[in-house]
N, C-alpha and C positions, 0 to 999 in steps of 0.2 A: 783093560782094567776092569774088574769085577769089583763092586760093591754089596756089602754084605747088610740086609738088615733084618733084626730078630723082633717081632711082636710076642711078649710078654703072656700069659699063659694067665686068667684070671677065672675065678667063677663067685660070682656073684646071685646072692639070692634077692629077687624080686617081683615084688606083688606075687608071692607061692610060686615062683618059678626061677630056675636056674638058668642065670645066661654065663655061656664058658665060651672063656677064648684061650685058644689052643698056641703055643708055639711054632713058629714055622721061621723057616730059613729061607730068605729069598736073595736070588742072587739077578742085579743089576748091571746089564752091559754095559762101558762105556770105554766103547774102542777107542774113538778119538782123544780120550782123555779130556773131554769138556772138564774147564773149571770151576767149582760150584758155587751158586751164587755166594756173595758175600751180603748178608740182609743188612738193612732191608732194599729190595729192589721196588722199581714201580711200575705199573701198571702199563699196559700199552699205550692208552692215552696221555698219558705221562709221558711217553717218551715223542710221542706225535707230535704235543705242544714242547717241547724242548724246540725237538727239530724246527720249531715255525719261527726262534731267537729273537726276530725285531720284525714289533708289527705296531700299530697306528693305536692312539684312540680320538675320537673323536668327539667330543662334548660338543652337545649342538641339542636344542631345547626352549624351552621356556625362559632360563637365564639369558639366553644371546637376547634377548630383545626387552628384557628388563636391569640388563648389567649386574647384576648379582650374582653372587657365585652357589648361595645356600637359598633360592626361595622358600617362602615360607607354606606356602600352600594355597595362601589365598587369592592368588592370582587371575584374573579374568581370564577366561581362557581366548579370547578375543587379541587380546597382549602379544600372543604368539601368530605374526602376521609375517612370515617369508615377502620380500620385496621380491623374490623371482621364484620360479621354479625349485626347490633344493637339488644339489644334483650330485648324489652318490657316486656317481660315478667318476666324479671332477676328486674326488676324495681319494680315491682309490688308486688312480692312473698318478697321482703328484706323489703317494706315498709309495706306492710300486717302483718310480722313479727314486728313489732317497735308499734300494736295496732291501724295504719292509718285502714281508712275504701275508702280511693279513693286516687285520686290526680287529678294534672291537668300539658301534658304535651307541654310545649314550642315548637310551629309547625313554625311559623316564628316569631322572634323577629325585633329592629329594622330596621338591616342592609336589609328587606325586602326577606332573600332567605325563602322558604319554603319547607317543609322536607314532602310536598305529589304533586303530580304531576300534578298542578293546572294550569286550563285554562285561568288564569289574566295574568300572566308572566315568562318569559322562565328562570327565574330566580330562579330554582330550584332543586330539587332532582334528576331530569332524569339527568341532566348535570354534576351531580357527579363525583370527580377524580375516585374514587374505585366504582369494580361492587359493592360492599353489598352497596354501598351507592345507587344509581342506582335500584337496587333492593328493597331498603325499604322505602316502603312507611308507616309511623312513624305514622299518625292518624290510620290508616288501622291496625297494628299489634298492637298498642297502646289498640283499642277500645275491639278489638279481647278477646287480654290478658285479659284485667282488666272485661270482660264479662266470661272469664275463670273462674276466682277467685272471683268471686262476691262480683268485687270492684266497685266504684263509680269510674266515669273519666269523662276526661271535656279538652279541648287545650285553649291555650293560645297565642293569634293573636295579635300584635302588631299593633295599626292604625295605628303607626307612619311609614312610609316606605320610608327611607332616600335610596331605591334604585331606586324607581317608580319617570317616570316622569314627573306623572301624580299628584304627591300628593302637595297638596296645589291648586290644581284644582277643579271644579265638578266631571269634569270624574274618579277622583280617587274615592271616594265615590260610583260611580255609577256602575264604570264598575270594580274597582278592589276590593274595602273592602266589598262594602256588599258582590259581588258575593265568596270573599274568604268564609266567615260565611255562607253562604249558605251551599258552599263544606264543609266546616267542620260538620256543624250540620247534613248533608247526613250520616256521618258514624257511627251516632246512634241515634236513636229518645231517649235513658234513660241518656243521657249527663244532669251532675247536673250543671255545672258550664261552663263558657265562659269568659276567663279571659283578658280584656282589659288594655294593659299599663296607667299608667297617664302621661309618656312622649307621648308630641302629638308637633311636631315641632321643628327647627333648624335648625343645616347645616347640608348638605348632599349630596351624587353623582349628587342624582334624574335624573338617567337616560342621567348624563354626561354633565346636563346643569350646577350643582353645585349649591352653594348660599344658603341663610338663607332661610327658608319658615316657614310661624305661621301661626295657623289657630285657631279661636274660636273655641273649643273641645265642648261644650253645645247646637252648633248648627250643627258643621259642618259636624257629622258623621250618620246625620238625625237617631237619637236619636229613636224614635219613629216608624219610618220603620223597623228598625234595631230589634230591638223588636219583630215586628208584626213578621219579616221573621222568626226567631229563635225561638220562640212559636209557630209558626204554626208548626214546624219539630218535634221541641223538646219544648214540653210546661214546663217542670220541667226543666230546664236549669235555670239557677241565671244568669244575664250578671253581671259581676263585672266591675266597673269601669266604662267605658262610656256605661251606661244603666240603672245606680241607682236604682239598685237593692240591693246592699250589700256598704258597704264603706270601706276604707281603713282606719285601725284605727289608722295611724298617725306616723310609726313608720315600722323600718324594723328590728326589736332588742327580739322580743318576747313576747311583754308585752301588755295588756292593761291597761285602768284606773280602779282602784279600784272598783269607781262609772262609771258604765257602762251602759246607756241607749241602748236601740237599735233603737231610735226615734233620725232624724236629723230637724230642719228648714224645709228644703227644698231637694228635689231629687236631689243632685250634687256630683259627682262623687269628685268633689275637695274638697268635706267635709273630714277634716283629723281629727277631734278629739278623741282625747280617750273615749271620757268619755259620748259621743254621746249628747242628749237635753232631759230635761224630759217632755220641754214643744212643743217639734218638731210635726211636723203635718205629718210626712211621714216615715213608717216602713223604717228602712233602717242599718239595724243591721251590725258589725264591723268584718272583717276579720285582723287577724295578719299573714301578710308573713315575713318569718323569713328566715335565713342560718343556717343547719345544720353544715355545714364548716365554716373554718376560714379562706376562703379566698375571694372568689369572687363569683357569681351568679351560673357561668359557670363552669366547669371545669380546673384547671389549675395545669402544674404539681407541685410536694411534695406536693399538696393535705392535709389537714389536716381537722380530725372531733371535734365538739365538742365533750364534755364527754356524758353521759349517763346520768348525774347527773344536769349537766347544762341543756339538754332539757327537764328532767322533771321538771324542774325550769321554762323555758318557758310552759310545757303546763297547768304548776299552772296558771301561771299569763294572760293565752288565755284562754281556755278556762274554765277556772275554773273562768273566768270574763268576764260571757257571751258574748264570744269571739268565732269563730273559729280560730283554726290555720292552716296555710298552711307551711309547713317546706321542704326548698329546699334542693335536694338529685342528686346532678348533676351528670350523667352520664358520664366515661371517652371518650378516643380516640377508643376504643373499643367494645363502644357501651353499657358499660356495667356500674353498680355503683361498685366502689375499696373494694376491700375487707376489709377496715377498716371500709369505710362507712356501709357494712351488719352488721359487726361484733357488730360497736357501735346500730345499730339502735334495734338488737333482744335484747342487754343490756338496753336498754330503754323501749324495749315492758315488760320486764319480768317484772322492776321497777312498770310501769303500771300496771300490771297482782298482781303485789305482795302486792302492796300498795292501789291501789283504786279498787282491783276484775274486772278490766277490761277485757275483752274475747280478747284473747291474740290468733291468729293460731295458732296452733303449743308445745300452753303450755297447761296442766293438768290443767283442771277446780277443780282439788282437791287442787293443790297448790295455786289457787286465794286468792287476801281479801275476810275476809266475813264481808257480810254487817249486820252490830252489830244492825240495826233497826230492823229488820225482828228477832228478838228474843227479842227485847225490847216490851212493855205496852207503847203505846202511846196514848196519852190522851190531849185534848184541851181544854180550858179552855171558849172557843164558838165554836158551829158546825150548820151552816147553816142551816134553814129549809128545809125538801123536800124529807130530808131519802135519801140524794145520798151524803152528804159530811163529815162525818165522817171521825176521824181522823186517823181511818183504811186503808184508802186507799193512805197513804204515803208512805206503805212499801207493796203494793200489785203487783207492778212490773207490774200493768197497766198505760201504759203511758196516757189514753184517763177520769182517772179517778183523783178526787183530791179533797181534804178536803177547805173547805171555812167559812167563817164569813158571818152574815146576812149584808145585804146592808148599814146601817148606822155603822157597828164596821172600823175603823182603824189601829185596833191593835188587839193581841191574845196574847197568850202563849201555846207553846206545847213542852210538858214535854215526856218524855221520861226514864222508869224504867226499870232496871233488876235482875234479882233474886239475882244474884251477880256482884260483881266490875266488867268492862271492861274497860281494856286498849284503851282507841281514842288515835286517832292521826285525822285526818278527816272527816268534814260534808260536806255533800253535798244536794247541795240545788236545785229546780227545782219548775217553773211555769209553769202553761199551757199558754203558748204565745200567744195561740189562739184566747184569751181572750183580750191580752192585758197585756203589763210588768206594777205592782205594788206597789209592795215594794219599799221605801223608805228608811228605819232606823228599824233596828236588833240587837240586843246583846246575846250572848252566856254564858252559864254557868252550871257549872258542881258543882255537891255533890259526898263528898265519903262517909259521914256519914249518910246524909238521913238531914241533919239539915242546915251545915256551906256551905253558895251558895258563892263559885268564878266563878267570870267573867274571862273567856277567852279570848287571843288575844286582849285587850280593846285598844293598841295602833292602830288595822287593821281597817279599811273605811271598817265598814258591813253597806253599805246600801241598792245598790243595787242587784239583785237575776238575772230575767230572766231566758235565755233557761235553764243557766246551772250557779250555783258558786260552787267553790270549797274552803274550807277554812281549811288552814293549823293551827288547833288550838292553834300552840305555835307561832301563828302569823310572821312567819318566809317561805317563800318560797324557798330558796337556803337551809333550812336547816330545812325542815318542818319536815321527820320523827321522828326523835328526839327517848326520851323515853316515849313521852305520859303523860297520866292524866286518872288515876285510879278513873273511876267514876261510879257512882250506881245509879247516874240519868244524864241527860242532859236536859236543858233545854233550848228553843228560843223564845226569846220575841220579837214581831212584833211589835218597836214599832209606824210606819208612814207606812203608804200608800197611793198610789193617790187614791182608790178604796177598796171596799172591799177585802182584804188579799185572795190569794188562793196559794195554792203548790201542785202541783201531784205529787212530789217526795218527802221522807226525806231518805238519805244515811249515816251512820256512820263508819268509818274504822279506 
């Protein structure tokens, strides 16, 4: 296939001189008939942080040891006294266990103290009531650990700094926030994520003068700077929040919308929708931050976890709705996560390991789901010109590879046989995002006889796919495993797309 394109022929007079541009015909290879993106697509780093799906956060601070969840700023820094050691590493290895692939954790929240020994203000970790507080420097052993375990990690800096009394200034911007994301991004160039509150202003110490402060968040934390400095150190970094890069999908409960674009309007961090725009001009894909606990952000004591059963309820509804999820795992007075909090969390990895074959540390890859496609006949009922997109490569467990429709089809069908009946309980879906998110409208349906076709889940919003959908075939998310549906085919009909249809993944469990 040759593509044709014509550059336009101008001449223009400027400042006493003529600049002309000529016509020319340029003709473009493309043998394999790659399919052209469908805009807008994102960025490499954008696609890194997808891949990373479920990872930690970990609020741990100043509030663990005064019970508050928003201090004020005026806090003694003495207040923040570690009863042991903190031990990042105890953080890591129970959330590795629960099938996270990173986290990201809490280095100063608002009340402005910060938990590494920073040259903006004395308002921090060296001033410690206890030596182990004194002693740890929380990004430093943070980065260490999770480089240990080959995890992803990422901190979390609050703009809003109700202790500085500088903020609602320039000089705060200039001399305190950027240079704190400097320091931070210092303690490792492979940092995935950088995570900015959307609290930005109020009342506050500020430095003893007190009083209200608000500042335009879209201008004032030079948006664009901020950026340049944090990709120059760490160019795979995601800035969330004030740097529109990812969004906040709207919601601190678990969930996202059924129909989930990862396309907004516009780059702004105060975009809260679930369910993202399909007509948006800017990659800007949804995170869901959530509480593992059932109390506060922070740690507070009688401490309680959710179940096992409830978070895999959430990471149905996140990432199985092309979503990340971030699931807060609050360290106690000890520096450490409660031993209910490990307990439920390796209850939730197994769930994961058992249910959707997920690579679990610690558990028997003999005990996983198996993925029921990779023994199934998959067959499409269109396969793109070009000899690269056959329907074989949905279950070939190459991410970089992926079955497609020629340029004018909207729709498909891909059927799925096996020798004999298997048990489903879940499909799982995937697009190359590289490309650009798709699908529009999907329906499910299974045979046991080879003849009589039911529809699956017809009450569940299958429309849209992206990085990642997970669909609980009895249409049920709190109560998805169930007994299944004894099927001897499956089949999925594509039926709307903004573009020609592609998927590099098909999953069955």
């Amino acid at each position: 296939m040759k593509i044709k394109t014509l550059l336009v022929g101008l001449t223009i007079p400027l400042a006493g001189f003529a600049q002309e541009f000529k016509v020319v015909e340029q003709s473009l290879s493309n043998p394999d008939n790659v399919p052209a993106p469908c805009h807008p697509v994102p960025h490499e780093r954008q696609i890194l942080w997808n891949e990373t799906e479920f990872y930690a956060f970990f609020h741990y601070g100043m509030n663990t040891f005064t019970g508050l969840e928003w201090g004020n700023g005026n806090e003694k820094e003495s207040i923040y006294a570690p009863k042991a050691m903190p031990n990042p590493e105890q953080w890591i290895t129970s959330v590795k266990a629960a099938g996270m692939r990173g986290g990201i954790a809490v280095v100063k929240h608002h009340d402005g103290f910060c938990l590494w020994p920073t040259s903006t203000t004395t308002h921090n970790m060296t001033k410690a009531g206890s030596e182990y507080g004194r002693q740890a420097n929380i990004p430093q052993l943070y980065a260490e650990a999770s480089r240990k375990h080959n995890m992803k990690y990422g901190f979390y800096i609050s703009p809003w700094d109700r202790n500085s009394a500088h903020y609602g200034k320039d000089t705060y911007v200039t001399e305190v926030f950027l240079k704190q994301c400097e320091e931070l991004a210092e303690y490792g160039d492979d940092q995935f994520e950088m995570w900015f509150d959307g609290a930005n202003g109020g009342d506050g110490y500020y430095g003893g003068e007190g009083g209200n402060r608000s500042v335009d968040a879209s201008i004032y934390y030079d948006t664009p700077n901020l950026r340049a400095r944090v990709h120059k150190i760490a160019p795979n970094c995601i800035l969330w929040g004030v740097g529109g890069e990812a969004r906040w999908i709207g919601n601190e409960s678990g969930y996202a919308g059924n129909t989930n674009w990862a396309m907004t309007d516009y780059m702004d961090e105060n975009v809260v929708r679930e369910e993202g725009d399909i007509d948006g001009w800017f990659w800007n894909p949804g995170e869901s931050d959530a509480k593992a606990t059932n109390n506060g952000w922070f740690w507070h004591q009688g401490e309680s976890m959710k179940s096992a059963a409830r978070l895999f309820q959430m990471y149905l509804e996140t990432v199985g709705r092309n979503a990340t999820l971030i699931l807060n795992c609050p360290p106690d007075q000890y520096g450490v996560l409660p031993t209910n909090t490990v307990n439920e969390l390796k209850n939730l990895g197994k769930m994961l390991h058992e249910r959707l074959g997920l690579e679990v540390h610690g558990l028997d890859e003999t005990t996983a789901a198996k993925d029921l496609a990779k023994t199934a006949t998959i067959e499409a009922s269109e396969t793109r010109t070009g000899g690269k997109y056959e329907a074989a490569n949905l279950n070939d467990g190459d991410k970089e590879t992926y079955w497609g429709t020629n340029d004018e089809s909207r729709s498909a069908t891909i059927t799925l046989t096996w020798d004999e009946a298997q048990t489903v309980r879940y499909l799982v879906l995937q697009e190359p995002i590289k490309l650009g998110q798709r699908i529009k409208d999907f329906k499910i349906e299974y045979t046991t006889d080879g003849e009589t076709w039911t529809e699956l889940c017809p009450s569940l919003e299958t429309t849209t796919v992206g990085y990642k959908r997970i669909i609980p075939l009895n249409g049920s998310t709190s109560e998805s495993y169930g007994k299944g549906y004894n099927a001897k085919q499956l089949r999925i009909t594509i039926l709307d797309s903004r573009a020609c249809p592609l998927l590099s993944n098909l999953s069955v469990y």
